[in-house]
C-alpha positions as CSV (number, residue, x, y, z in Angstrom):
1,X,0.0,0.0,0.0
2,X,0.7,3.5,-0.6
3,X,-0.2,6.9,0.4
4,X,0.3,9.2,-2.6
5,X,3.1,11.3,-0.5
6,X,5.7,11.1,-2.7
7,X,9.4,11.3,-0.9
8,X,11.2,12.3,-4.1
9,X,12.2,11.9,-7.6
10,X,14.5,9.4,-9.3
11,X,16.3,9.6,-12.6
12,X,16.5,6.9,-15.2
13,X,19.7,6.0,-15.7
14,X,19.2,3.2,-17.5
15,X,16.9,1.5,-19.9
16,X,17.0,-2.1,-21.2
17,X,14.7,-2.9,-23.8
18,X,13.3,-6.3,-24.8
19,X,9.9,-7.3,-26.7
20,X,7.2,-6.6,-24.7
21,X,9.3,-5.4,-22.0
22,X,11.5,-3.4,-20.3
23,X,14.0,-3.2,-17.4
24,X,14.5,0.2,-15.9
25,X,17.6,1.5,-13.6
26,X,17.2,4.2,-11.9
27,X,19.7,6.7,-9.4
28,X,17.7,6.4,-6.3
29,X,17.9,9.1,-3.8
30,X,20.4,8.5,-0.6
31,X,17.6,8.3,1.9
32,X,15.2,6.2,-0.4
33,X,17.8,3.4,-0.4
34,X,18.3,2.4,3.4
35,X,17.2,-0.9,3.7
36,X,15.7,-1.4,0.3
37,X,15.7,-4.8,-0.6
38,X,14.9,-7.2,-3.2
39,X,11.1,-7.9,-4.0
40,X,10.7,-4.6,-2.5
41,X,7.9,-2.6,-3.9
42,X,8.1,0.7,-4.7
43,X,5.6,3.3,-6.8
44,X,7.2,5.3,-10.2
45,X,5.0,7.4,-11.0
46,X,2.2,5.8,-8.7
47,X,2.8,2.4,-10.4
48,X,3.8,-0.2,-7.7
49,X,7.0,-1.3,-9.4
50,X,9.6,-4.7,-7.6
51,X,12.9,-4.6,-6.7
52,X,14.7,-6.6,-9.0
53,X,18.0,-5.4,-8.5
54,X,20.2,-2.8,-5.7
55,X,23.9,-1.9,-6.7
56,X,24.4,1.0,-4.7
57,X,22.1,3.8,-5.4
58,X,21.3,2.1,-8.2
59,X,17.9,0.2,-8.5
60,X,16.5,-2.3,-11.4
61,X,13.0,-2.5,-11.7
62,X,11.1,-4.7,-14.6
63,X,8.0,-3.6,-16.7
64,X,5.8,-5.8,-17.7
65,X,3.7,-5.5,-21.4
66,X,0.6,-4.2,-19.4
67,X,2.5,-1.8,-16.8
68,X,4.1,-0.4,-20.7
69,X,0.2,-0.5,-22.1
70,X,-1.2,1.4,-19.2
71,X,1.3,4.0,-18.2
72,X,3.4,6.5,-19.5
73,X,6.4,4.5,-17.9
74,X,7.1,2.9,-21.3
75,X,7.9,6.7,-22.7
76,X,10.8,7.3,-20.3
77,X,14.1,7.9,-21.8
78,X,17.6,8.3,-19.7
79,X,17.3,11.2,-17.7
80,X,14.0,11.6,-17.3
81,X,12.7,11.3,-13.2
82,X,9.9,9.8,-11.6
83,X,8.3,10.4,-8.6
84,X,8.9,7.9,-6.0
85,X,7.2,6.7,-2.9
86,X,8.0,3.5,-0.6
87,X,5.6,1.2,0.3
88,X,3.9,2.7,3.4
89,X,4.8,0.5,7.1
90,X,2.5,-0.4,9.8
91,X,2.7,2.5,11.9
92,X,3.8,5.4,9.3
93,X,1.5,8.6,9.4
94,X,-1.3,8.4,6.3
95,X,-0.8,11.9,5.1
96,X,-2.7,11.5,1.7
97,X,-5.1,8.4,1.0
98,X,-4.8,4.7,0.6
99,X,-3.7,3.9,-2.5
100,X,-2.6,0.5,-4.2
101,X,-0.1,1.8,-6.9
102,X,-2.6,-0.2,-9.6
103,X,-2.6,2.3,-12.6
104,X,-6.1,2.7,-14.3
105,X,-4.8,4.5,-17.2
106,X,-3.9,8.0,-18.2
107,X,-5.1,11.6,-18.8
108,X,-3.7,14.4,-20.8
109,X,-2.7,17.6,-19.5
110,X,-4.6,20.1,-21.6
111,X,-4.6,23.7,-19.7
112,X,-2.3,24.7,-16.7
113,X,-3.5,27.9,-15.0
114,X,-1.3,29.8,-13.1
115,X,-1.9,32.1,-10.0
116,X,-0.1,33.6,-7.3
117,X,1.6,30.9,-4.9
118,X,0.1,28.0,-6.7
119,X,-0.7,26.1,-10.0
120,X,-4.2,24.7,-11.4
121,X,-3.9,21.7,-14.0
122,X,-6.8,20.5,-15.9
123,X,-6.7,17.1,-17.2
124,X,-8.7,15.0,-20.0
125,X,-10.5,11.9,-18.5
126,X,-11.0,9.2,-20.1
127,X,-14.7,8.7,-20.4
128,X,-14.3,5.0,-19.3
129,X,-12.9,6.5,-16.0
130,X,-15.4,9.2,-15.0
131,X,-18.0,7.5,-12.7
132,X,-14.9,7.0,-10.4
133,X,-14.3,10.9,-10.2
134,X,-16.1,13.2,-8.2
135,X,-15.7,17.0,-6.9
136,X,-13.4,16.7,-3.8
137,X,-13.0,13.7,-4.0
138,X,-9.6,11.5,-3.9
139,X,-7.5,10.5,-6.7
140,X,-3.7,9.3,-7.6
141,X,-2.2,11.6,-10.6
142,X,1.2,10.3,-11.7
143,X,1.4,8.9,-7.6
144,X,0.5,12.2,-6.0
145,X,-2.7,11.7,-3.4
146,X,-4.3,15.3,-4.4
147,X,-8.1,16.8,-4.0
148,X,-10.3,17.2,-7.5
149,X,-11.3,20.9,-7.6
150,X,-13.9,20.6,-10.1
151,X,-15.1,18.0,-13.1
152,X,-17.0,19.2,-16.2
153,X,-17.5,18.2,-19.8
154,X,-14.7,18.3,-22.1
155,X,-15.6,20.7,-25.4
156,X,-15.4,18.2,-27.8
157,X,-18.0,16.0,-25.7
158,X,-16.0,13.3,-25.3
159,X,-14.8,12.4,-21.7
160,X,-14.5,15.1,-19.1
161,X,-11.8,17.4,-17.4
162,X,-11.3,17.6,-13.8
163,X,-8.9,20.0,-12.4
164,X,-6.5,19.7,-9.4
165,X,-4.5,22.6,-7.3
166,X,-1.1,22.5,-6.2
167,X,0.5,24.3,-3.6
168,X,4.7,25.2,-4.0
169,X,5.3,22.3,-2.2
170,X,4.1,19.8,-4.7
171,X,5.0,21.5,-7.1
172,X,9.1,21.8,-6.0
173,X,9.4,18.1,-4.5
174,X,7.1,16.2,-7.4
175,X,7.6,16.0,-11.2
176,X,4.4,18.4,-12.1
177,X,6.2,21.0,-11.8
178,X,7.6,20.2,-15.2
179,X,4.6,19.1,-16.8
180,X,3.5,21.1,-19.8
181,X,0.3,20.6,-22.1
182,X,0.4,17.2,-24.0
183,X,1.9,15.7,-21.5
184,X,0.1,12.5,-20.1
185,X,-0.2,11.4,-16.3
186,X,-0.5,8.1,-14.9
187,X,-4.6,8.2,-12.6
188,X,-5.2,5.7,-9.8
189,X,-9.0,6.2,-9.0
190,X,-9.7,6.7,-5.4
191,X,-10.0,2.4,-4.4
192,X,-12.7,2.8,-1.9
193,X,-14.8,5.0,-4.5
194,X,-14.3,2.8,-7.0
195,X,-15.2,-0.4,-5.0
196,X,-18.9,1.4,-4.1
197,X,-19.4,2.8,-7.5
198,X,-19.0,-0.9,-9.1
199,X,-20.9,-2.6,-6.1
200,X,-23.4,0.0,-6.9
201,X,-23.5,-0.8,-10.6
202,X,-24.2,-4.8,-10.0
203,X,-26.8,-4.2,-7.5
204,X,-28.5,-1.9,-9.8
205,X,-27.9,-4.2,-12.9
206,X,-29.3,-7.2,-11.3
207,X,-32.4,-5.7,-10.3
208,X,-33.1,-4.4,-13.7
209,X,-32.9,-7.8,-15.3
């Protein structure tokens, strides 16, 4: 489990490319690397990612074909960062929500707002993905636990886009800082809200048959 506070960024260093698959290394920060082991799990870019390897500060993790469908992990090159979290210990402080570091899909940045002291982004949903979010509620964007501001319809009347607000914080110690229109963002829905929406859904489905 996670909890979409992310502890810092880490640079590819490495990429190893086979069919269907990919190995990344990656520099891992000093204080990121105490007592990481092998099998460890730890989220890139909210995608819970194993230890397959620990030289040093550098870390080998595998991507699977689906992790490379689903997420924009497969578009990393060397020197590009993540954001990085460790999986969250019995006892540690939950300072954003639970999350699982399973990847739904994506959504494009498509308008960044700026303001004094912080930094509205608006993202394009995925229409398959819109029951799960909902005005102030939770949700993961590229493994940062953050609030939804507002949701609406998109212009062209596909899908929807839902805004979120970041304060200097996020934006210095997280990768959205550098993210410009175009660019596209891993979304873990809310787990919780998704579990009621799609109990909801059968319960309503059976009684209309």
């Amino acid at each position: 489990m996670f909890t979409g506070i992310v502890q810092g960024t880490a640079e590819v260093v490495e990429v190893r490319e086979l069919e269907q698959f990919r190995t990344h290394v990656m520099k891992m920060p000093a204080e990121l690397c105490e007592g990481l082991k092998l099998g460890a799990s730890v989220a890139h870019n909210g995608v819970c990612l194993t230890v397959t390897a620990v030289e040093g500060a550098r870390v080998s993790f595998d991507l699977m074909r689906e992790t490379l469908r689903l997420t924009n992990l497969g578009a990393l090159e060397v020197g590009d960062c993540v954001n990085i979290e460790r999986a969250a210990r019995f006892g540690d402080e939950i300072g954003g929500h639970a999350m699982s570091g399973h990847v739904l899909g994506m959504a494009e940045l498509v308008e960044l707002e700026e303001a004094p002291n912080n930094r509205r982004l608006w993202f394009e949903l995925p229409a398959e993905m819109l029951r799960f979010v909902f005005e102030k509620g939770y949700i993961g964007v590229d493994g940062i636990s953050l609030t939804v501001g507002t949701v609406k319809a998109a212009p062209d009347g596909q899908g929807a886009l839902f805004c979120v607000n970041l304060i200097p914080e996020t934006l210095a110690r997280t990768t959205l800082g550098g993210r410009s229109p175009g660019d596209s963002v891993n979304i873990e829905v809310d787990p919780q809200t998704q579990a009621i929406v799609e109990t909801v859904e059968r319960v309503l489905a059976a009684h209309q048959r």
